[in-house]
N, C-alpha and C positions, 0 to 999 in steps of 0.2 A: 504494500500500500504506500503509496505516494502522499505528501500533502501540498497538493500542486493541486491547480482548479485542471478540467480537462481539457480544456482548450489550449494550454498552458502546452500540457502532454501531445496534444493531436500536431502543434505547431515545430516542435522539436523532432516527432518523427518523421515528420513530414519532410523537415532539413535531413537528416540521418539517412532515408530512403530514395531520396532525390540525388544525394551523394553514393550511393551503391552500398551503404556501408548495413542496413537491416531495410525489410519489408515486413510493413504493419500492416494489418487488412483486422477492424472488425475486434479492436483489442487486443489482439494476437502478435507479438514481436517476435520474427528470427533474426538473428544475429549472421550476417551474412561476411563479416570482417570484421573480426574480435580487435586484429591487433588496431585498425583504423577506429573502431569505437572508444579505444583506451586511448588513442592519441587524442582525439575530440574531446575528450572526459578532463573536468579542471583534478588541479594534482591532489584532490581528495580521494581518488581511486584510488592512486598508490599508497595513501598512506595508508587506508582503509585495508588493503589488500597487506602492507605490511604488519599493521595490528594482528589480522590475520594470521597469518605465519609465527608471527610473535607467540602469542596464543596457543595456536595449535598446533607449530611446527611443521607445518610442511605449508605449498600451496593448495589455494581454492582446483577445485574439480574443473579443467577447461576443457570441456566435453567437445565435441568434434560429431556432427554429424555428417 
């Protein structure tokens, strides 16, 4: 859950899917370019993603379809 209004949401994937990087349809986000989504993402990912590891010692799951 997000706390962003959806318009908010609809406008940002709209930038995201315009650029090749995920396709949204209907709620539904896939991830079509991880490493190009984490380049876009401000540097709270990595830290986030470093707590992470801190924590739990290894990394997050990056699944691969």
């Amino acid at each position: 859950m997000l706390g962003v209004r959806r318009a908010g949401v609809t406008e940002a994937a709209n930038i995201l899917s315009e650029a090749g990087i995920i396709t949204y349809q209907r709620g539904q986000i896939n991830i079509l370019n991880r490493e190009a989504l984490e380049k876009t993402s401000c540097e709270c990912y990595q830290i986030i993603e470093d707590e992470y590891v801190r924590l739990l010692g290894n990394k997050p799951n990056k699944r691969r379809r």
